[in-house]
N, C-alpha and C positions, 0 to 999 in steps of 0.2 A: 765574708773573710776575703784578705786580696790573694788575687794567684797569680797578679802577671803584669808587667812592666812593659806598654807598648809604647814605641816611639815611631810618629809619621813627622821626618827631621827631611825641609824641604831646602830649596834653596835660600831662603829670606828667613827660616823660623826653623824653627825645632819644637813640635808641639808631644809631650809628654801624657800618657793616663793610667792611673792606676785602674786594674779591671778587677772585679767579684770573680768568685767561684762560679758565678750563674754567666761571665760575659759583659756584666751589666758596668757601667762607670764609677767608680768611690771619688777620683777626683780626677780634672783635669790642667794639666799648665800646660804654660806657652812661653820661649823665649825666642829672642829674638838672633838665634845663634843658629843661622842656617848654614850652608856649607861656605859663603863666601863673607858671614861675618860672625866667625869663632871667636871664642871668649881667649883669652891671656890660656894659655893652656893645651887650647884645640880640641880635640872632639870630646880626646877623653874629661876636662875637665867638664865639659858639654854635657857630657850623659851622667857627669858627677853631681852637676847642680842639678838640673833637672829633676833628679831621681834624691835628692838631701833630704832625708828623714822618712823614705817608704824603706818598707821591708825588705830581705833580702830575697828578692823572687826571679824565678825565671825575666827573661827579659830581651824583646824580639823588635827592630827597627825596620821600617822601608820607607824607600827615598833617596837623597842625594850622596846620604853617606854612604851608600855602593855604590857610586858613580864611578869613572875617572876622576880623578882628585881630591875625591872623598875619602873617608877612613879605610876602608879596602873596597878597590874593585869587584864588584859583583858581575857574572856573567849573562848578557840575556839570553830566555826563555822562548823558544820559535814558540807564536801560535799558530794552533791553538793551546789554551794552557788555560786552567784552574787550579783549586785552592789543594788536593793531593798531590801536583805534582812541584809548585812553590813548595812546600810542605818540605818534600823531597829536596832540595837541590837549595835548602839555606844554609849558609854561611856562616862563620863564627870566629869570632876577635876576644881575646881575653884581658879584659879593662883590667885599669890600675889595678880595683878590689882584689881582682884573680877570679872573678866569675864571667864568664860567656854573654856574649851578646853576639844575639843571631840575625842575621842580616837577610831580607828580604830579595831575590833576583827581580831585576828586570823583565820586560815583554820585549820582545821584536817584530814586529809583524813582517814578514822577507816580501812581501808583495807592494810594499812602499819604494822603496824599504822605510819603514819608520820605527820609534823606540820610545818607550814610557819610564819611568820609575815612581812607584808610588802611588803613581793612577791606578794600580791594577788593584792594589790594596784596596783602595775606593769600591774598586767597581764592585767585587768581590766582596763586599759589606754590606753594600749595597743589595748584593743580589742576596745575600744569609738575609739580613732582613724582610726582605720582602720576595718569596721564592716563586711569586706567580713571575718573576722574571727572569726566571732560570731559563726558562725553554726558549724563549725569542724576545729579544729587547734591545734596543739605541739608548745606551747613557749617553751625556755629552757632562765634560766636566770643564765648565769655563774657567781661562785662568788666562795667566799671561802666557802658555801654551797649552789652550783647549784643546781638548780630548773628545771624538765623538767614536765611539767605540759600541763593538756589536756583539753582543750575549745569546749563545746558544747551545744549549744543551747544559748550562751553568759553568760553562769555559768563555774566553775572550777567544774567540772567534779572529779577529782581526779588528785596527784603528785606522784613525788619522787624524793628525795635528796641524790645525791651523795657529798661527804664532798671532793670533789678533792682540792679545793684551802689550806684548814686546812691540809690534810693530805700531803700535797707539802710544804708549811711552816713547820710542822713538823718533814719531814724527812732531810731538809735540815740545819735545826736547830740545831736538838735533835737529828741527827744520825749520823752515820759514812760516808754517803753518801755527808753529807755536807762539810768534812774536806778535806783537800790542794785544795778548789778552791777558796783561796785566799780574801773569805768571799764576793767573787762575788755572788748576787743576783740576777744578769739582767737575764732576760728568755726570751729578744727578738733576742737570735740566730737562725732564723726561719730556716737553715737547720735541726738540732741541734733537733729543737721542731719536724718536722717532721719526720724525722726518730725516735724520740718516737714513736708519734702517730701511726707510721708505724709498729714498736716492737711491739706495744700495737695490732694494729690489726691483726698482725698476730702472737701471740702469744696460737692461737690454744685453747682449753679444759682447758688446763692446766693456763692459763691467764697471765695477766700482773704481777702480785705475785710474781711469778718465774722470772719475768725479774728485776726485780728494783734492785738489785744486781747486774747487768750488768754495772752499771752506775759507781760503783768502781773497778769491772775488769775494763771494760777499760779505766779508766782514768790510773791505776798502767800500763798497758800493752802500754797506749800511743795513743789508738786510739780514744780518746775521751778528746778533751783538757779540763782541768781545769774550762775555763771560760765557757764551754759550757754544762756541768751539769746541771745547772741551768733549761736552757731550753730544753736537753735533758730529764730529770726527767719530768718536767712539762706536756712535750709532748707525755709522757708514761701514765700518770695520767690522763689527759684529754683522751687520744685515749681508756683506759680503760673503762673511763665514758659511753664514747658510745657506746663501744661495747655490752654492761653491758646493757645500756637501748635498743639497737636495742636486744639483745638475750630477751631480755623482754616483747616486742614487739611480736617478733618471739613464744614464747612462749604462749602469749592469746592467737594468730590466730588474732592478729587484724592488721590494713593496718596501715603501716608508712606513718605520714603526711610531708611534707616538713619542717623542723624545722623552727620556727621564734622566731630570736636573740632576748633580751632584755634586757637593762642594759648598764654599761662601754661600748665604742666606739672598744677601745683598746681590751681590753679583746672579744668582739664580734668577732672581725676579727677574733683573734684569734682562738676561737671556726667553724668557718667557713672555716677556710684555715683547720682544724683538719677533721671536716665534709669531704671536699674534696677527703681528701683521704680514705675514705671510699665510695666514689661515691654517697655521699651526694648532693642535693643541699639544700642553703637555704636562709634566707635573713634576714634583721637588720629593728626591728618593729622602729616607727618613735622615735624619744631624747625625755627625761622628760616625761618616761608614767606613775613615778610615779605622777608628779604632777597632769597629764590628771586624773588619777582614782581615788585620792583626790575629784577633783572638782566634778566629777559625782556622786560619794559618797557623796558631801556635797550640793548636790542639790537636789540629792532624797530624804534626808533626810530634805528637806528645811531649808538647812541654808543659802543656795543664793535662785534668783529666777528659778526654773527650765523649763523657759523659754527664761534663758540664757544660755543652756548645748553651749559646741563648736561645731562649723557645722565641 
């Protein structure tokens, strides 16, 4: 039977599920009405379509609709912070229907300073699912502002966000980097991505900065075809990402955990075959951890019964 209406409503999308009694999923949608393209209506008609023909249930969101210029500002959470004290400090907006919609806080880590929304839902589903990672763990959540974030004790400890995926859009856009490849977009040339990755890691002191220019020498010179820019660049970006957090690492004096993926399927692997070559291992936390951190969120706050968490 369903008991609860989660919504992980990001910038680009607004992805909707209906959840069992047990936690478990009945269904899932997706639209494409993220904060900065609302439907005729705005949010509220937003969580009107979304939710057309489920039941009338509790019903709990995180993400961009507590942003700044989201449906109501939500305020962030200093870590360290887990799932009783989100619990504690949600929000609530009374849609057209007249029933409540609870709003999920933000993270802050004040040692960046840097800020999440949504990711923590993630991580925190992440970690319900699978609790040998409660005590000590490195999620990293790729995106167009990856997350590489540290679990301890089964709180977010602290993050940080490298903007690989914006800064990749960007330069293939808005730069010179982008032009004669024939407005080819695809980045799945996995040679192509690798030897970024590989430029990136070993591009020494001096860093990846000094290589991304490389990407238009050699396309002029030939040794870098046109349609493989794309994923060459990509794979430069990304191999940066990590190098960038392993010297950061290296830096406290603290021990590298084995990273665990969260997020896109596609984009995972991708971050894992990048890892590789660095002599990485690591692995893909289980599908739909935002929805998993939702529900746990919305049972400790007793909006289900918290005698229904998922085993």
């Amino acid at each position: 039977m369903a008991a609860l209406i989660a919504l992980d409503w990001g910038t680009s999308s607004l992805r909707g599920y209906l959840l069992a009694g047990d936690g478990s999923i009945l269904e899932t949608r997706r639209q494409p009405w993220g904060l900065r393209n609302l439907p005729e209506g705005g949010f509220a008609a937003a969580l009107a379509g979304i939710s057309r023909g489920w039941p009338r249930l509790p019903r709990i969101a995180a993400g961009m609709v507590g942003a700044r210029g989201g449906w109501r500002e939500m305020p962030y959470l200093a870590t360290p912070t887990g799932v009783a004290r989100l619990a504690r400090a949600l929000g609530e907006i009374v849609a057209a229907d007249g029933a409540p919609l609870r709003l999920v806080p933000g993270l802050r880590d004040p040692r960046g300073p840097d800020v999440m929304r949504g990711e923590e839902t993630q991580v925190l589903g992440a970690v319900a699912r699978d609790p040998a990672l409660a005590a000590r763990a490195t999620l990293v959540l790729p995106g167009t502002h990856s997350k590489w974030v540290e679990v301890r004790d089964g709180e977010v400890r602290g993050f940080r966000t490298a903007m690989t995926g914006e800064l990749y859009a960007l330069l293939l856009r808005h730069s010179i980097l982008g032009a004669d490849t024939g407005g080819d977009r695809d980045a799945g040339d996995e040679p192509a991505f690798v030897d970024g990755v590989r430029t990136a890691r070993d591009s020494g002191a001096a860093g990846a900065l000094t290589r991304i220019f490389a990407a238009r020498a050699r396309l002029l010179d030939g040794s870098l075809a046109a349609r493989a820019v794309p994923a060459w660049l990509s794979g430069l970006l990304v191999g940066e990402e990590i190098r960038g957090m392993r010297a950061r690492c290296a830096e406290a004096g603290a021990e590298a955990d084995a990273p665990v993926l969260v997020g896109d399927v596609a984009l995972c692997a991708r971050y894992r075959l990048a890892l590789q070559q660095f002599g990485i291992a690591s692995r893909t936390a289980a599908a739909d951890a935002a929805a998993h951190g939702l529900w746990r969120i919305a049972a400790d706050a007793g909006l289900v019964s918290p005698t229904e968490h998922p085993r």
